[in-house]
C-alpha positions as a Markdown table, in Angstrom:
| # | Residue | x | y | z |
|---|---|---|---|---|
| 1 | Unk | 43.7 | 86.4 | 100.3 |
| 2 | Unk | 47.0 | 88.8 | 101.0 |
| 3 | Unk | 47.5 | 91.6 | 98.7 |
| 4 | Unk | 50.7 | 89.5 | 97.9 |
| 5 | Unk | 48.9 | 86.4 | 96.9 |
| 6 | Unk | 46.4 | 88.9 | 95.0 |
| 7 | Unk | 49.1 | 90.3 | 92.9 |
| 8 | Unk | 50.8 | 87.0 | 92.2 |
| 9 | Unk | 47.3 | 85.3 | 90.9 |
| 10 | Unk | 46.4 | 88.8 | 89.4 |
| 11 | Unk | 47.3 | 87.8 | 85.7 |
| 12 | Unk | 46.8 | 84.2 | 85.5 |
| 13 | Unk | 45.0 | 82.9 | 82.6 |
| 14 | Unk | 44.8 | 86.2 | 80.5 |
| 15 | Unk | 46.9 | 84.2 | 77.7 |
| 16 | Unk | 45.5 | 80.6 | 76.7 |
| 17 | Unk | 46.9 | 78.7 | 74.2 |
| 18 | Unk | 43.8 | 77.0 | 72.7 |
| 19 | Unk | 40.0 | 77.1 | 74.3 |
| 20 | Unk | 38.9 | 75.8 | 77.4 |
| 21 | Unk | 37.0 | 72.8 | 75.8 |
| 22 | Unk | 40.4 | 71.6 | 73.7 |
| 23 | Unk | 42.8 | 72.5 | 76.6 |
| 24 | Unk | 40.1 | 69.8 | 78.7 |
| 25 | Unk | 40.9 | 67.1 | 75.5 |
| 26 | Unk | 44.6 | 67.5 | 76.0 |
| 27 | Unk | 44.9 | 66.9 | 79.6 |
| 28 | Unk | 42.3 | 64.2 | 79.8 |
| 29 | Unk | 44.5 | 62.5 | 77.4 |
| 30 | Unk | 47.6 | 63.3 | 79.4 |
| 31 | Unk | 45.8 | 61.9 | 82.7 |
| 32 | Unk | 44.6 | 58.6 | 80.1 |
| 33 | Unk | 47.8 | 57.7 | 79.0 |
| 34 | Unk | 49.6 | 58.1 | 82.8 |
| 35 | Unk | 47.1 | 55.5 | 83.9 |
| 36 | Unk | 47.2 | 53.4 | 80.7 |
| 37 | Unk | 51.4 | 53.1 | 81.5 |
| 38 | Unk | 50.3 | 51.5 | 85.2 |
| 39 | Unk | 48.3 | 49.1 | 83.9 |
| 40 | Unk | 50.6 | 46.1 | 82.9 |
| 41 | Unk | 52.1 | 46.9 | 86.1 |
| 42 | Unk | 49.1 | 46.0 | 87.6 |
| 43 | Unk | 48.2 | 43.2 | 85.9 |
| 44 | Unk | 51.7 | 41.7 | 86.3 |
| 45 | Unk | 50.7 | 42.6 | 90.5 |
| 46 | Unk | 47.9 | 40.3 | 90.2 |
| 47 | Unk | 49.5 | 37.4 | 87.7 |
| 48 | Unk | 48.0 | 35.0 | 90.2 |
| 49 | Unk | 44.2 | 36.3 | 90.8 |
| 50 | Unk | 42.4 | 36.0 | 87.5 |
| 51 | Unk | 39.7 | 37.8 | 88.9 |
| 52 | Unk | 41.6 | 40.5 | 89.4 |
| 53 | Unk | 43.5 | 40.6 | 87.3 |
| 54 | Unk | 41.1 | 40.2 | 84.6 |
| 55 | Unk | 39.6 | 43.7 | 86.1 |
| 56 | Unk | 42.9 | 45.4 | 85.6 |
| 57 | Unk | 42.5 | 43.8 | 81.7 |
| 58 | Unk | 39.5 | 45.2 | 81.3 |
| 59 | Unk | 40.4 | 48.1 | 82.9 |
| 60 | Unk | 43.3 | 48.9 | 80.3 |
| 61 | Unk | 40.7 | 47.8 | 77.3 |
| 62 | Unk | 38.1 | 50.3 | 78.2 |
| 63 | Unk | 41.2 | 53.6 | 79.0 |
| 64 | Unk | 42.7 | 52.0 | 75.6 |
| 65 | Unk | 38.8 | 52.9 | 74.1 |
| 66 | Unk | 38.9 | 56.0 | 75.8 |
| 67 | Unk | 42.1 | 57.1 | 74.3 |
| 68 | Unk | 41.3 | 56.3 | 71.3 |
| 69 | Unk | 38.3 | 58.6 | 71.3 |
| 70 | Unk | 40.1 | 61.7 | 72.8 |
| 71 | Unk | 42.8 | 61.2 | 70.0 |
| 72 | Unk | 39.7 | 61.1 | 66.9 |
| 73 | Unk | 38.4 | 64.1 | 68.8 |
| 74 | Unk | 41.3 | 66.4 | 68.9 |
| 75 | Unk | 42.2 | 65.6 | 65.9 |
| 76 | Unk | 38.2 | 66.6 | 64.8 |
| 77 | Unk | 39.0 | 69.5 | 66.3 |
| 78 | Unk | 42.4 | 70.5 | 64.8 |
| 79 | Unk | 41.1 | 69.6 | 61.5 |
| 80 | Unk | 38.0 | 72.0 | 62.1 |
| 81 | Unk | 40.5 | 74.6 | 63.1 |
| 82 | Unk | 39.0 | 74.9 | 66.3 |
| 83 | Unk | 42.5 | 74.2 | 68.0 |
């Protein structure tokens, strides 16, 4: 890496807002809830092949779970005052 590059990266990450582990929760729920907005695009894409598009139904049912579960343990972890 150039000396340049060295001192541009030098102090990145010294300040974090919240810990690693809760940081990880809020952008797997970020990620979650972009692909949870495609998904009745997707379904709508396959209105005529119910096997597919029962796979993008399912699909959506098991990221709607998901969600769900990141947003009960966030707020686990704010109410811990862990966040």
């Amino acid at each position: 890496m150039s000396f340049a590059a060295e001192r541009e990266f030098a102090h990145m990450g010294e300040t974090a807002g919240c810990s690693d582990h809760d940081h990880d929760l809020v952008h797997e729920l970020s990620r979650r809830l972009d692909a949870l907005w495609r998904y009745d695009q997707y379904i709508a894409n396959a209105e005529w092949r119910d096997g597919l598009r029962q796979f993008w139904c399912d699909a959506k049912a098991m990221e709607q779970q998901a969600i769900q579960r990141l947003k009960e343990l966030i707020a686990q972890e704010v109410r811990n005052g862990c966040f």
